[in-house]
C-alpha positions as a LaTeX table, in Angstrom:
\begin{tabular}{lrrr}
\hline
Residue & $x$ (\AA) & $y$ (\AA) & $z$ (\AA) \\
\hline
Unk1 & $-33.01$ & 32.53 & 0.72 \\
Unk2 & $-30.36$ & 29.78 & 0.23 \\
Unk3 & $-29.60$ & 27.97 & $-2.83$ \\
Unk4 & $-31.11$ & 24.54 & $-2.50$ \\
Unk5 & $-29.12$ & 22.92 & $-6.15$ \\
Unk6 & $-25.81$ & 23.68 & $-7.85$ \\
Unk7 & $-25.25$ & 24.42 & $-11.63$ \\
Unk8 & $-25.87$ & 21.32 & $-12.67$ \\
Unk9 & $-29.34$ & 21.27 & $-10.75$ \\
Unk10 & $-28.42$ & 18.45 & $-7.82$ \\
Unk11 & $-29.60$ & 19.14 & $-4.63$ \\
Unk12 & $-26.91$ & 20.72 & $-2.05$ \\
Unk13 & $-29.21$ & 20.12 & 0.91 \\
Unk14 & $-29.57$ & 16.91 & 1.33 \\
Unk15 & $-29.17$ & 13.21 & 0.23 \\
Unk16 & $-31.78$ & 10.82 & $-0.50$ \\
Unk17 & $-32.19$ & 6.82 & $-1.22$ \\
Unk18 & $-33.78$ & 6.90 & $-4.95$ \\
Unk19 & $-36.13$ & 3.22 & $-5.57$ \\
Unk20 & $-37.52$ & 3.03 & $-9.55$ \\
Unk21 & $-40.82$ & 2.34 & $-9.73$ \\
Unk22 & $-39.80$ & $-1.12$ & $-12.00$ \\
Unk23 & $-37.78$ & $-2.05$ & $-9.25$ \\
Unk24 & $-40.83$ & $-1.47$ & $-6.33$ \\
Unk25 & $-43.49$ & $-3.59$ & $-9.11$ \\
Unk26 & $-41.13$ & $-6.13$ & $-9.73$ \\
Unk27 & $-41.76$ & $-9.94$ & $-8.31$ \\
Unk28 & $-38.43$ & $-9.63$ & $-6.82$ \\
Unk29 & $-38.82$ & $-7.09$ & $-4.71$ \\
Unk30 & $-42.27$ & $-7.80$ & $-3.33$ \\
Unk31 & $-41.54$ & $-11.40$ & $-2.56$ \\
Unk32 & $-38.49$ & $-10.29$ & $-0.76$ \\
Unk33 & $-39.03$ & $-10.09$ & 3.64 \\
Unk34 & $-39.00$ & $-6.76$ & 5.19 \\
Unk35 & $-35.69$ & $-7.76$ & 6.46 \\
Unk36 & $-34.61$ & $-8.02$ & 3.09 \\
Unk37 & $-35.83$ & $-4.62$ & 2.32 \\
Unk38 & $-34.61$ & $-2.71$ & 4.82 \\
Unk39 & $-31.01$ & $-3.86$ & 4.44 \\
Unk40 & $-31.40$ & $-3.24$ & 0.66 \\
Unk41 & $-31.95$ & 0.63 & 1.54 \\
Unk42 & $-29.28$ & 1.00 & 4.36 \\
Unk43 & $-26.98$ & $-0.18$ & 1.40 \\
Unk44 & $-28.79$ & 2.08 & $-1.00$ \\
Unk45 & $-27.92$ & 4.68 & 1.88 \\
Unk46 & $-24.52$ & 3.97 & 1.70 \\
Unk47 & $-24.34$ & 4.12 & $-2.09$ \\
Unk48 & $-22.92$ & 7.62 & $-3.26$ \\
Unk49 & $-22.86$ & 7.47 & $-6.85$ \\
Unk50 & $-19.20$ & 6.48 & $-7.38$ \\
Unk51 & $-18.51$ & 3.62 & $-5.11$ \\
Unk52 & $-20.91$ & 1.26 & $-6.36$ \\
Unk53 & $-18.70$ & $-2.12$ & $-5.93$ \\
Unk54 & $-17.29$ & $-0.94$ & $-2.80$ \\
Unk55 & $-20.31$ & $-0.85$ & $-0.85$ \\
Unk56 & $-19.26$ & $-2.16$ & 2.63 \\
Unk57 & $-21.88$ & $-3.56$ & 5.70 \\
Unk58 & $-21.29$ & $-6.43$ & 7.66 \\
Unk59 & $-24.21$ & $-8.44$ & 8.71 \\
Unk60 & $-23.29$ & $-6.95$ & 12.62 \\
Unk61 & $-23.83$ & $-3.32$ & 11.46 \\
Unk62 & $-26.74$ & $-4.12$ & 9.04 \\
Unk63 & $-28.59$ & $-6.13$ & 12.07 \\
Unk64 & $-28.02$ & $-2.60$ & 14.25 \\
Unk65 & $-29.47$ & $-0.47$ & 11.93 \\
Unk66 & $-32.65$ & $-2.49$ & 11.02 \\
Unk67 & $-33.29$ & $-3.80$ & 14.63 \\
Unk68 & $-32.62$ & $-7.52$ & 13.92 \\
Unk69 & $-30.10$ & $-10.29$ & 14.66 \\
Unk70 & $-26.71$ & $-10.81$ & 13.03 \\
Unk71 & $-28.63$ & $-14.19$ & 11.61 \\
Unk72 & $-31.44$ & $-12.49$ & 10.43 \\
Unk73 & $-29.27$ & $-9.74$ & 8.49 \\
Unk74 & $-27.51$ & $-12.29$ & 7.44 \\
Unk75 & $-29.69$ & $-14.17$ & 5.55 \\
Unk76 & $-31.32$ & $-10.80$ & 4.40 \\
Unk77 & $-28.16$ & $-10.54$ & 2.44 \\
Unk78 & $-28.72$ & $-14.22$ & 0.94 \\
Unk79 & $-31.62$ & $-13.52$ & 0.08 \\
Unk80 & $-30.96$ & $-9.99$ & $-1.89$ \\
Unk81 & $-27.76$ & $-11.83$ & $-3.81$ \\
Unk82 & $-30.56$ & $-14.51$ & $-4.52$ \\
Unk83 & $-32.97$ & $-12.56$ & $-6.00$ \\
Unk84 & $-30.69$ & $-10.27$ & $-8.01$ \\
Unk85 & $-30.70$ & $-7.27$ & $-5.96$ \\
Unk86 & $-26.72$ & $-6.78$ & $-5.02$ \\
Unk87 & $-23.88$ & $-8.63$ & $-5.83$ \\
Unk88 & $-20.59$ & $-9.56$ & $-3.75$ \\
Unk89 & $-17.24$ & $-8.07$ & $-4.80$ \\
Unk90 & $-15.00$ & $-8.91$ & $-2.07$ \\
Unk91 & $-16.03$ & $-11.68$ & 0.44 \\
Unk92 & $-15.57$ & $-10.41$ & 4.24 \\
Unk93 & $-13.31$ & $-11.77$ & 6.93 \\
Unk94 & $-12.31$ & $-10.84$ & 10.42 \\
Unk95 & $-9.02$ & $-11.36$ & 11.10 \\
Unk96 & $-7.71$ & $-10.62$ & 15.08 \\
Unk97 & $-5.59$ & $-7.41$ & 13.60 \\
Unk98 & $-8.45$ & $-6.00$ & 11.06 \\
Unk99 & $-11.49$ & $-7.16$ & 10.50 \\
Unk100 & $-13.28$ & $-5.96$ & 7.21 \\
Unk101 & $-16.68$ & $-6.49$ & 5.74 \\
Unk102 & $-18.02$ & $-7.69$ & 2.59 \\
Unk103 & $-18.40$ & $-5.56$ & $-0.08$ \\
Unk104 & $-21.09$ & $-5.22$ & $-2.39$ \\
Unk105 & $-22.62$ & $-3.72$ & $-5.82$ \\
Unk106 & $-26.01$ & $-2.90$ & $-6.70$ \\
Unk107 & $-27.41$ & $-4.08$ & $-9.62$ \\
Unk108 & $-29.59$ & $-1.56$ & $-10.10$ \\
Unk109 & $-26.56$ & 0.71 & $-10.98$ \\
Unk110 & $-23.28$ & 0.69 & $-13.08$ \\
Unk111 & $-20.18$ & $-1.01$ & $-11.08$ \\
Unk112 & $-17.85$ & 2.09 & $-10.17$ \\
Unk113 & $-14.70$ & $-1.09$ & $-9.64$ \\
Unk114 & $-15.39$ & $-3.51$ & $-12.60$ \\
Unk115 & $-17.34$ & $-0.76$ & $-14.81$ \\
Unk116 & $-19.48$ & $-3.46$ & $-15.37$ \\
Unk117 & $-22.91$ & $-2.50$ & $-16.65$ \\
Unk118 & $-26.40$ & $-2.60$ & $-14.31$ \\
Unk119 & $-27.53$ & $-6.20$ & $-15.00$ \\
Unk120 & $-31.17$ & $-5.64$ & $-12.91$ \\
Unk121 & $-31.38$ & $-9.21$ & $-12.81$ \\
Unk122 & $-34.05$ & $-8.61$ & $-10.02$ \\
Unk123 & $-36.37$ & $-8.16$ & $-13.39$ \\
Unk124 & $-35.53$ & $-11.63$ & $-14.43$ \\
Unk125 & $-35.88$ & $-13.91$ & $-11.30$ \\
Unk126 & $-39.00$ & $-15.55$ & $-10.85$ \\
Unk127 & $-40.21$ & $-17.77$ & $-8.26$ \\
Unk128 & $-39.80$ & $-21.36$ & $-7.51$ \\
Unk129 & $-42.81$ & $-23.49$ & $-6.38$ \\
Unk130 & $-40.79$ & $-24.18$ & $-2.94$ \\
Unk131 & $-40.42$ & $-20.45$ & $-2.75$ \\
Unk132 & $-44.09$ & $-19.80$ & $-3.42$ \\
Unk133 & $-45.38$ & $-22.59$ & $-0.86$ \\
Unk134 & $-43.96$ & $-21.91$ & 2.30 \\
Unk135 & $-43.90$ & $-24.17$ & 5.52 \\
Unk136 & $-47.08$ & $-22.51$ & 6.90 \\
Unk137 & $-49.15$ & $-23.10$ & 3.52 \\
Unk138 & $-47.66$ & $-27.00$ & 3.18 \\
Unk139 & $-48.71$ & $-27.44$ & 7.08 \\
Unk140 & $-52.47$ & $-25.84$ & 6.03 \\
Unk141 & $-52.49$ & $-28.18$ & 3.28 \\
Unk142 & $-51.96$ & $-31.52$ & 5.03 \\
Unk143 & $-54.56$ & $-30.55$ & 7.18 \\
Unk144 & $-57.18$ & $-29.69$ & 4.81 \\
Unk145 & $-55.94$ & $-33.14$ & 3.25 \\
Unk146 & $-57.46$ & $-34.85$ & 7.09 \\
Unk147 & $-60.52$ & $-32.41$ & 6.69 \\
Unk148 & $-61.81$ & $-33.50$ & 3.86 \\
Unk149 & $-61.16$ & $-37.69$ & 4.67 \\
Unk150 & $-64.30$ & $-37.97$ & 5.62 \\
Unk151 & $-64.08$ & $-36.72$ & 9.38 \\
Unk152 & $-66.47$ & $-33.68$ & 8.79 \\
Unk153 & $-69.18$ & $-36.16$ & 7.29 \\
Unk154 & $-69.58$ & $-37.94$ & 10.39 \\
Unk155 & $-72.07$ & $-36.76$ & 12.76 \\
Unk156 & $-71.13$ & $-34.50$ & 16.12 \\
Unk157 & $-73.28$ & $-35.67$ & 19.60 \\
Unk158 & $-75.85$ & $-32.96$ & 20.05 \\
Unk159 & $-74.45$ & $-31.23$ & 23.07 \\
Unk160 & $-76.86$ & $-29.09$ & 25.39 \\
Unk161 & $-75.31$ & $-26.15$ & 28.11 \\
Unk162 & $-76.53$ & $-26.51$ & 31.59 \\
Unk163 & $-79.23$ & $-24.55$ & 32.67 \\
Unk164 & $-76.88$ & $-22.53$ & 35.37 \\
Unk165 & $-74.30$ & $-21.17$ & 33.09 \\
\hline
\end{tabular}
């Protein structure tokens, strides 16, 4: 039978996408969109333990490997350098001769480039009132505003169905 770890007791097999448990509870994380999420992990994915700072995706290849727009992907990213999750080292540009993609650094983990330490300032962002109230729940609340003006008091005609239907 093969050996599965080395000496020091990592696995030789294969590589996996670790997410703490603090990280999966935190507000951050579960207010984030599934969007959000997935792109999180594919950069997670890319992350091999010593290039932390020099993560690269572009919001092209991020949309093909979650199944989404470049738009979408793209504000996925917004949103995870909103709420703490990664950070940008180098800003991306395409150029006609080389194009290159932004580059990024978890915060869950020490910076390989700077050597800065993991800030996890996903554990300190909390949630705005805009952010809490979206569009959908301001639109439910105007309406329950004309409900209750005094419409529902007034009285319906009685109406009877036919005697063929």
């Amino acid at each position: 039978m093969p050996r599965r770890h080395n000496a020091r007791g990592r696995s030789t097999t294969e590589r996996f996408v670790s997410l703490p448990h603090h990280m999966l509870r935190s507000r951050a994380w579960r207010s984030l969109s599934p969007v959000a999420r997935s792109v999180f992990i594919e950069l997670a994915a890319i992350y091999n333990g010593s290039n932390n700072g020099r993560i690269a995706l572009s919001a092209r290849d991020a949309a093909e490997a979650v199944g989404c727009s470049k738009d979408t992907a793209a504000r996925a990213f917004v949103e995870l350098v909103a709420k703490g999750f990664i950070e940008c080292c180098s800003r991306g540009h395409f150029d006609r001769k080389s194009p290159h993609a932004s580059e990024y650094r978890l915060t869950l983990y020490l910076c390989d480039r700077t050597g800065k330490t993991a800030t996890k300032a996903f554990m300190h962002w909390h949630a705005d009132e805009s952010e809490i109230c979206n569009r959908s729940d301001r639109r439910d609340s105007r309406s329950d505003l004309r409900d209750s003006s005094g419409l529902r008091d007034r009285e319906l005609p009685f109406t009877v169905r036919g005697q063929g239907l």
